[in-house]
C-alpha positions as CSV (number, residue, x, y, z in Angstrom):
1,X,-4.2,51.3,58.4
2,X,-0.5,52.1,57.6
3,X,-0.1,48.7,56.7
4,X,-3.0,48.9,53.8
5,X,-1.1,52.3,52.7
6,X,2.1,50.5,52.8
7,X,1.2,47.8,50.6
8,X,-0.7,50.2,48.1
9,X,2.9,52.0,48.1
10,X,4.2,48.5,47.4
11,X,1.8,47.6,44.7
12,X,2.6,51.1,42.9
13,X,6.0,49.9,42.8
14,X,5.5,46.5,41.4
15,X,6.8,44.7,44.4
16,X,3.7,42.2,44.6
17,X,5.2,39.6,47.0
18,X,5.8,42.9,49.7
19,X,2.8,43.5,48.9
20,X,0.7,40.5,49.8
21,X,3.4,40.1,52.8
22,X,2.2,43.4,54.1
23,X,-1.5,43.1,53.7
24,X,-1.2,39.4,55.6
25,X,0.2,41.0,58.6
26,X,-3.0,43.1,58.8
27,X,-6.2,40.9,60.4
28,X,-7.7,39.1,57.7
29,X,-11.2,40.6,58.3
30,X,-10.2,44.3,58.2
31,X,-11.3,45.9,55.8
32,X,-11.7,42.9,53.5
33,X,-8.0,42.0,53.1
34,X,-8.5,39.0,51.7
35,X,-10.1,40.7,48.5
36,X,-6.9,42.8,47.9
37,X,-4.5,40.3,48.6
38,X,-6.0,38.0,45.7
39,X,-6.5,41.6,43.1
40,X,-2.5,42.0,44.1
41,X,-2.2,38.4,43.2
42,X,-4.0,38.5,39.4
43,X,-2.1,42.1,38.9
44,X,1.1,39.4,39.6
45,X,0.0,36.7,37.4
46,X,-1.1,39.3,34.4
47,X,2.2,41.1,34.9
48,X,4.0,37.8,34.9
49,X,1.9,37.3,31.3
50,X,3.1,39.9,29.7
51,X,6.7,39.3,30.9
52,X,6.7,35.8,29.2
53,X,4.4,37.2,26.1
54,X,7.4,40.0,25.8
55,X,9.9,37.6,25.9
56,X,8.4,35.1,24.1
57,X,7.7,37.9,21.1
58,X,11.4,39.2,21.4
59,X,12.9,35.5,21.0
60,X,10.5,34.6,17.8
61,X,12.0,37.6,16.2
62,X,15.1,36.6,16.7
63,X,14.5,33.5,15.5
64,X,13.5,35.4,12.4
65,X,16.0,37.2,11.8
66,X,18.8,34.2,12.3
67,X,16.7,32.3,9.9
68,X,16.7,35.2,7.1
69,X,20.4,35.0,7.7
70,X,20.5,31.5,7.1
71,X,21.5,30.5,11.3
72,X,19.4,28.0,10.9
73,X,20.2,25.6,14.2
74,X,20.6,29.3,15.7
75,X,16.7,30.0,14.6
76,X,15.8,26.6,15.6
77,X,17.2,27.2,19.2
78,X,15.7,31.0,19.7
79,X,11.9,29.2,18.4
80,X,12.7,26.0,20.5
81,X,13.1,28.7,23.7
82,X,9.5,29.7,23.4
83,X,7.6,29.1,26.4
84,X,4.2,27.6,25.5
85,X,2.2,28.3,22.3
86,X,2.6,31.4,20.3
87,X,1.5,32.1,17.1
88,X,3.2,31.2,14.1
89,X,5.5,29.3,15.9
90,X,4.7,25.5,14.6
91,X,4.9,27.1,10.9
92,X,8.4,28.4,11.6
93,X,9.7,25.6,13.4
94,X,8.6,23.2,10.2
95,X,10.2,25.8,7.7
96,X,13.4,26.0,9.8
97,X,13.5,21.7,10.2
98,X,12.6,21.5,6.6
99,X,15.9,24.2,5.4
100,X,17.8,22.2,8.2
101,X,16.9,18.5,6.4
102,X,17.9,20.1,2.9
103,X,21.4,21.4,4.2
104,X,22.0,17.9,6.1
105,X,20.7,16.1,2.6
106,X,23.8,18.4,0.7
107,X,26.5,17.5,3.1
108,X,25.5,13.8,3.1
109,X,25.6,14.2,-0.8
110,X,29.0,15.8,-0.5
111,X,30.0,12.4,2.0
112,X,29.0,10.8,-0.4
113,X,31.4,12.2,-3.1
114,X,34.4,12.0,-0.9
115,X,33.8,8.5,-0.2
116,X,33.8,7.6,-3.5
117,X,37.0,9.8,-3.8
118,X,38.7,8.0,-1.0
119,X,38.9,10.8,1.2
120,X,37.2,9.4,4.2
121,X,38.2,12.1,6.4
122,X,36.4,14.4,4.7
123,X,33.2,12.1,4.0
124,X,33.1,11.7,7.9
125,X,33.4,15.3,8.7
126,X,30.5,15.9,5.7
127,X,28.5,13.3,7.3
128,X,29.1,14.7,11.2
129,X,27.8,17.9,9.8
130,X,24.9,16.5,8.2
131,X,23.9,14.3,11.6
132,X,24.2,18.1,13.9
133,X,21.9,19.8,11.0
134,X,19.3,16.9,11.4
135,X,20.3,14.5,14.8
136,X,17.5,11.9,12.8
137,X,19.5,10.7,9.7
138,X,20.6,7.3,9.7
139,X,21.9,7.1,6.3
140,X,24.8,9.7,8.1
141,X,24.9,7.6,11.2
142,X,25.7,4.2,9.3
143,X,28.3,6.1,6.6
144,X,30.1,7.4,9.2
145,X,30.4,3.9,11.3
146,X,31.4,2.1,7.9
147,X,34.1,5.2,6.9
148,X,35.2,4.8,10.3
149,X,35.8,1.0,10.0
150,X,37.7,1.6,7.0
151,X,39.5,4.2,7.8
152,X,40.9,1.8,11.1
153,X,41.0,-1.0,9.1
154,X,43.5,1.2,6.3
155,X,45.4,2.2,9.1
156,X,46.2,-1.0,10.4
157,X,47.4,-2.1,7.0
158,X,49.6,0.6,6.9
């Protein structure tokens, strides 16, 4: 009997895993046991719920918020932390990867420009950027191989 009114103590508290050790250290027919242990163990799975859904809320508000402030890989990373579905999340991942594709697109542009300026340092660095802000463009990946041929190929004529 002490050992049910420990593990009610124990439940109180939130300490689930006492709990059910308690309760299995009492005979499994007393009482019906078996029937607490499992009502401890959905109070542990619902509490372990509403942990994730309150972290899972916090981050997609974060995500929110770096977006408004233009953090857009930031945004990216708090929405990519999510665990599982949530809503409204699919919709704001597209709308960050679709800012993220725009801003790559303008420093590929701005590449683009200093290559034609001769300033392949520059064109390289714009075209680095571009490839962190979307990891999928080729046309960034192959610029910066060619500017980097060129600019070895300039250095060994000099």
């Amino acid at each position: 009997m002490s050992l049910l009114r420990h593990a009610e103590t124990l439940q109180a508290q939130s300490r689930y895993n006492d709990a059910i050790a308690a309760l299995n250290q009492v005979t499994p027919s007393f009482k019906n046991v078996q029937k607490d242990v499992e009502e401890i163990r959905q109070l542990q799975e619902d509490q372990a719920e509403k942990v994730d859904f309150l972290a899972n809320a916090e981050l997609f508000e974060q995500g929110k918020k770096l977006y408004a402030e233009g953090k857009y890989l930031e945004a990216l990373d708090a929405y990519r932390r999510i665990q599982g579905s949530y809503q409204g999340l699919d919709k704001a991942v597209l709308r960050v990867s679709e800012k993220l594709k725009m801003q790559a697109e303008m420093h590929y542009k701005n590449g683009v420009k200093f290559f034609v300026e001769e300033d392949l340092t520059a064109a390289i660095s714009e075209w680095e950027t571009a490839l962190q802000l979307d990891p999928g463009n080729s046309n960034a990946l192959n610029s910066i191989e060619k500017a980097q041929n060129l600019l070895q190929k300039v250095k060994e004529i000099k």
